[in-house]
N, C-alpha and C positions, 0 to 999 in steps of 0.2 A: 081143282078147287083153290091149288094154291095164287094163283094168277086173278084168278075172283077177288081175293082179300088182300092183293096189292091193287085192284079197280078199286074197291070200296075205300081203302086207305089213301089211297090216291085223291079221290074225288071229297074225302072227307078232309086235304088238306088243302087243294084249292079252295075248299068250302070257308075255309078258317079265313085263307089271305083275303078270299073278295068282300070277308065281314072287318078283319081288319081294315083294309083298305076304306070302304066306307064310314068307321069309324074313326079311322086316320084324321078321313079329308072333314068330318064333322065337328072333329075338338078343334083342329084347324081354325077350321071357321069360327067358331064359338072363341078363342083367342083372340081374334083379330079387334082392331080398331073399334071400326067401323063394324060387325058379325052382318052378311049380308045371306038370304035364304039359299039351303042348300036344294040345288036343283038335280033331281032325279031324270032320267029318261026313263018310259015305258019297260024298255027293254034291262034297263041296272036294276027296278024296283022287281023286276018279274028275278032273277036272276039273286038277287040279294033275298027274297022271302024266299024260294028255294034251300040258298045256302043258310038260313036260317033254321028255317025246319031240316035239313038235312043233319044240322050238326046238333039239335034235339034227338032226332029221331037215333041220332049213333048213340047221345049219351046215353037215351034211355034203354037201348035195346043191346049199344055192344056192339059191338066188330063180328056175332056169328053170325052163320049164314045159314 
């Protein structure tokens, strides 16, 4: 089981970076000059609501298994 809650810990820090990251690239933009629309792919929106609700579902549930 120990190895389980190094996956879940694991997968709940990537979760963080890829909401940072899209945050990052957002206020980015929102600075800029000119602020021009931020363009998602299919596949980052699929991916970003994921990491989204992942890192909901740990705050409200917890790290047990």
């Amino acid at each position: 089981m120990f190895i389980l809650e190094k996956i879940i810990f694991f997968l709940f820090f990537l979760s963080i970076l890829n909401v940072g990251k899209h945050s990052f690239n957002f206020i980015l933009e929102l600075r800029k000059e000119e602020p021009e629309e931020v363009k998602l792919t299919k596949r980052d929106l699929i991916f970003l609501g994921f990491s989204i609700s992942y890192i909901l579902t740990i705050i409200f549930t917890g790290f047990h298994i």
